[in-house]
C-alpha positions, 0 to 999 in steps of 0.5 A, spaced: 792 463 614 786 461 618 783 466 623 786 466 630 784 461 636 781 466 642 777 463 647 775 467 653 772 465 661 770 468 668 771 465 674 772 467 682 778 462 681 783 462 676 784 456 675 779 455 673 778 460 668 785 458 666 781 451 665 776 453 661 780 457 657 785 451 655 779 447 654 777 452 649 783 453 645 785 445 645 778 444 641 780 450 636 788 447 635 785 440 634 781 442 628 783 439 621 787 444 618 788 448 624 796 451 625 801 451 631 801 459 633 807 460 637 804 468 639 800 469 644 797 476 648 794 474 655 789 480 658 786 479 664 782 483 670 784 485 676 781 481 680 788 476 678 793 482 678 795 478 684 796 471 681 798 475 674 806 470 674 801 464 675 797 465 670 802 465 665 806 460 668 801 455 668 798 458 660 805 456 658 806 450 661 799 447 659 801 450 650 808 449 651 809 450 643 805 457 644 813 460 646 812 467 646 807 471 650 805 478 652 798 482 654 798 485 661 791 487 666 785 491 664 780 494 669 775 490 664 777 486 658 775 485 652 774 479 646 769 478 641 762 481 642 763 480 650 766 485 655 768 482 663 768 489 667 768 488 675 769 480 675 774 475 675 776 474 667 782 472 663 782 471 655 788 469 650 788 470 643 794 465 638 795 469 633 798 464 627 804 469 624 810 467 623 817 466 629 820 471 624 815 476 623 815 479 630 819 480 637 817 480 644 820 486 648 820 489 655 825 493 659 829 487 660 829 484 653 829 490 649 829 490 641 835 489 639 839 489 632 837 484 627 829 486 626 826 491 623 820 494 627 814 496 622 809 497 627 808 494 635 803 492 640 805 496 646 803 495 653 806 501 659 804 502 666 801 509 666 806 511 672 813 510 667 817 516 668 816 522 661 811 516 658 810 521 653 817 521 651 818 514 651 812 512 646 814 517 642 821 514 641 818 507 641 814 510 635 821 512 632 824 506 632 818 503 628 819 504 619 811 506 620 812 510 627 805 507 628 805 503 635 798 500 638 796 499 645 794 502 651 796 503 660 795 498 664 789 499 669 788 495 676 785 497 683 791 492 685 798 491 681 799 494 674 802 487 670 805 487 664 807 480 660 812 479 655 815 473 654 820 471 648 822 464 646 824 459 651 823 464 656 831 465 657 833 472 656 841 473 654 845 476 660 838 476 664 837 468 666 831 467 666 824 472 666 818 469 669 815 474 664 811 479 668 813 486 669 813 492 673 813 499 670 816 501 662 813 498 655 813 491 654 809 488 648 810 485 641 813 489 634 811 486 627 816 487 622 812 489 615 810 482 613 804 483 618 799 486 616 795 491 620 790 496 619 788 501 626 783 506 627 782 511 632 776 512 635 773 519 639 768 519 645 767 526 646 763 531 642 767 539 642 763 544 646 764 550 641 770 552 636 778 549 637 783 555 639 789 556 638 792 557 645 796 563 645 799 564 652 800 558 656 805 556 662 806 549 663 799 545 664 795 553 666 793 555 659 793 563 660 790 565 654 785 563 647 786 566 641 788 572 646 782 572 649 783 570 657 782 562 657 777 562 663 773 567 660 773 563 654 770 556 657 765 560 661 762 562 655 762 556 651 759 552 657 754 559 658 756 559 665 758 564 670 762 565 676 756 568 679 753 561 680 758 557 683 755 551 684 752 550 677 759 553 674 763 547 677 758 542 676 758 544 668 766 544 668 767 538 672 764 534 665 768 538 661 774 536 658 779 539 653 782 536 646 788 538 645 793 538 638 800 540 639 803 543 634 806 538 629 800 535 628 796 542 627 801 543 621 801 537 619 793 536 618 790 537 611 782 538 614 779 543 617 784 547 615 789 546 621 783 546 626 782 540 631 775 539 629 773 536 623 768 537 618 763 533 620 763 538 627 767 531 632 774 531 634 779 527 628 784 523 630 790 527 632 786 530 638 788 528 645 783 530 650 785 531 658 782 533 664 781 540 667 784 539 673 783 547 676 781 555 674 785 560 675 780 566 676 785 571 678 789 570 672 784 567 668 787 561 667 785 554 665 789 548 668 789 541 664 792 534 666 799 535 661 804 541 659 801 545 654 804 550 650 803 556 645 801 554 638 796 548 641 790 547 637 785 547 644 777 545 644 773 544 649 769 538 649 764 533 654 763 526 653 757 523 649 754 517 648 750 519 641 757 521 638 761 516 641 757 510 638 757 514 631 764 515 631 766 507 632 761 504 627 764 510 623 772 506 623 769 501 623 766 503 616 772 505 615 777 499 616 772 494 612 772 499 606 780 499 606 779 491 605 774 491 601 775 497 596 770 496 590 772 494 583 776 498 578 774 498 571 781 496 569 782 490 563 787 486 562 788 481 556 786 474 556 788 468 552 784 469 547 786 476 547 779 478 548 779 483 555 777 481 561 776 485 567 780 485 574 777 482 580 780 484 586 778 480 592 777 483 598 783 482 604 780 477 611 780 480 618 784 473 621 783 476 628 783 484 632 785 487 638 780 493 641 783 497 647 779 502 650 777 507 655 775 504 662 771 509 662 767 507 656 765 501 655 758 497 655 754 502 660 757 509 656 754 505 650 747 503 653 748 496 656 752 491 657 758 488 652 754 494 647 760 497 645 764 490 643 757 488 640 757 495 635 764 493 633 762 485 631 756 488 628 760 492 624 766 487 623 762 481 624 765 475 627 772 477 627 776 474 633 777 480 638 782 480 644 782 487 648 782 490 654 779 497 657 786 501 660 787 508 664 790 511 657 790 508 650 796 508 644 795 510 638 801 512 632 806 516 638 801 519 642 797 517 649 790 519 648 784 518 653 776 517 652 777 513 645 778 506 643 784 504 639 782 498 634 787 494 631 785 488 625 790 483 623 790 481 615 791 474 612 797 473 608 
């Protein structure tokens, strides 16, 4: 399996940035060897939200043997090494997988009997009615429950693509292919190999907690401390000085672990922090939206519950940039494990040792944060560059969403990086 064909443009029209980007994928297909991709994922900025259906009318007309499609628009978009962030951009990847391996769905054309779902690229409009729930039994449905993804993000439309086949939908006529609202995206079944990580970019303030009285989003209490007394400890504030207090809660987040994971974490001793002192994956951080002071109470961004693991935490540059040269690491030690001193006999009955080749990334999907991105990494296209020099040149394809999908939780502030192995 050859590395998948990406190609990439910005440009005030779409046309002919949809142009540029054809020219780009023609010269990749007419190299000898190359393959017929029938896959592709399509992102794009919102500047073309509002030409979303004829951007993809007039990208599968022109790959009329590329025959399924799904992607959706981001704030800023994503390929390898470079990221377009208020501009005009479009990017495609064809990713070279078997017709039989994968399936294209949305709300109209759901996954239906005769395919076995391994894991899945999901793409979801942030403003879905119980979201959450609807991930989560997306995730079900999946041998892995592992989805990856993110939340459409648009100062105009919030567009999803999903395509399949000819374009015809049995008992829905023909779909121009662009949705509003729900999950769309691609599932794989087990003959895709994939290997995904979750990255963090916020650092914990102090210790995590265990919430211990909460009522819908209001937590009340921490380890039986009233919670506003807590976080105004941690951030050492008071409400004495109200301007400097507000200021300093104002970038002030809070990670949250829910029950079931807290039980099921083997580090840290059920803690939502880890032993190197940064958030672990199953940590989702949300906003505080207000205080409480009369009742001491700490309101967030998402129901919460008693038995909660909970920390306080602020974004930061130093920790966000370790942590995604960290999974990184981790992915390329997954495919490159070191050689075992294992032996097996030869023909002449003399041992001779295993050699076990290294897996090849045959292409990538990043999606992160839109508040991450190139300037909360120190420059511009500097957060995808850290991912190529770690990687190497791999062809990547993302976007930077309003919340970003990984196993069966909705996170924020992190990155969600997913690679794709040769057979």
């Amino acid at each position: 399996m050859k590395n998948f064909p990406l190609a990439h443009a910005t440009h005030p029209q779409w046309r002919m940035a949809a142009a540029l980007v054809l020219a780009q994928l023609r010269a990749q297909l007419a190299l000898p060897g190359a393959s017929h991709p029938t896959l592709a994922l399509l992102y794009i900025t919102d500047h073309y939200a509002a030409e979303a259906e004829a951007i993809l009318g007039h990208l599968s007309a022109e790959l009329p043997e590329v025959t399924d499609w799904a992607g959706t628009v981001g704030v800023g978009i994503a390929a390898t090494n470079v990221e377009y962030f208020d501009e005009p951009a479009l990017a495609v990847m064809l990713c070279d997988l078997p017709a039989d391996q994968y399936r294209v769905f949305s709300g109209v054309a759901p996954l239906g009997l005769g395919f076995e779902p391994h894991t899945a690229l999901v793409h979801a409009d942030g403003h879905t009615p119980e979201l959450s729930e609807l991930i989560s039994e997306m995730a079900g449905r999946t041998d892995s429950g592992y989805l990856f993804g993110g939340l459409a993000a648009s100062r105009g439309d919030s567009v999803q693509f999903a395509l399949g086949g000819d374009g015809f939908i049995r008992g829905q006529g023909r779909s121009t292919g662009v949705f509003h609202g729900g999950l769309s995206g691609v599932a794989f079944s087990e003959g895709v190999r994939v290997v995904s990580r979750v990255t963090q970019g916020c650092c914990p303030v102090a210790g995590s907690h265990t919430i211990t009285e909460a009522e819908r989003n209001v937590v009340y209490q921490l380890d039986g401390e009233p919670a506003l007394q807590v976080l105004l400890r941690e951030l050492d504030v008071t409400l004495d000085e109200p301007e400097r207090a507000i200021s300093t809660v104002r970038a002030t987040l809070a990670g949250l672990v829910s029950p079931q994971d807290v039980a099921a974490q083997a580090d840290g001793g059920g803690r939502a922090i880890n032993r190197t002192g940064n958030f672990g994956s199953d940590v989702r951080v949300r906003h505080i939206v207000g205080l409480d002071p009369q009742r001491s109470g700490v309101a967030l961004a998402e129901i919460v519950e008693p038995g909660m693991q909970l920390a306080f935490c602020q974004r930061n540059v130093q920790a966000a940039r370790a942590d995604l040269m960290r999974i990184c690491a981790e992915i390329r030690e997954e495919l490159e494990p070191e050689e075992l001193p294992l032996t097996v006999p030869s023909v002449g009955g003399e041992a001779e040792p295993v050699v076990h080749q290294p897996q090849r990334m045959v292409g990538a999907v990043y999606v992160s944060c839109s508040g991450r991105g190139g300037p909360h990494f120190g420059g511009p296209s500097a957060e995808l560059q850290i991912v190529r020099h770690a990687l190497g040149d791999v062809p990547l394809i993302g976007f930077f969403a309003g919340g970003e999908i990984a196993r069966h939780h909705v996170y924020g502030y992190t990155g969600v990086l997913t690679v794709f192995l040769a057979d």
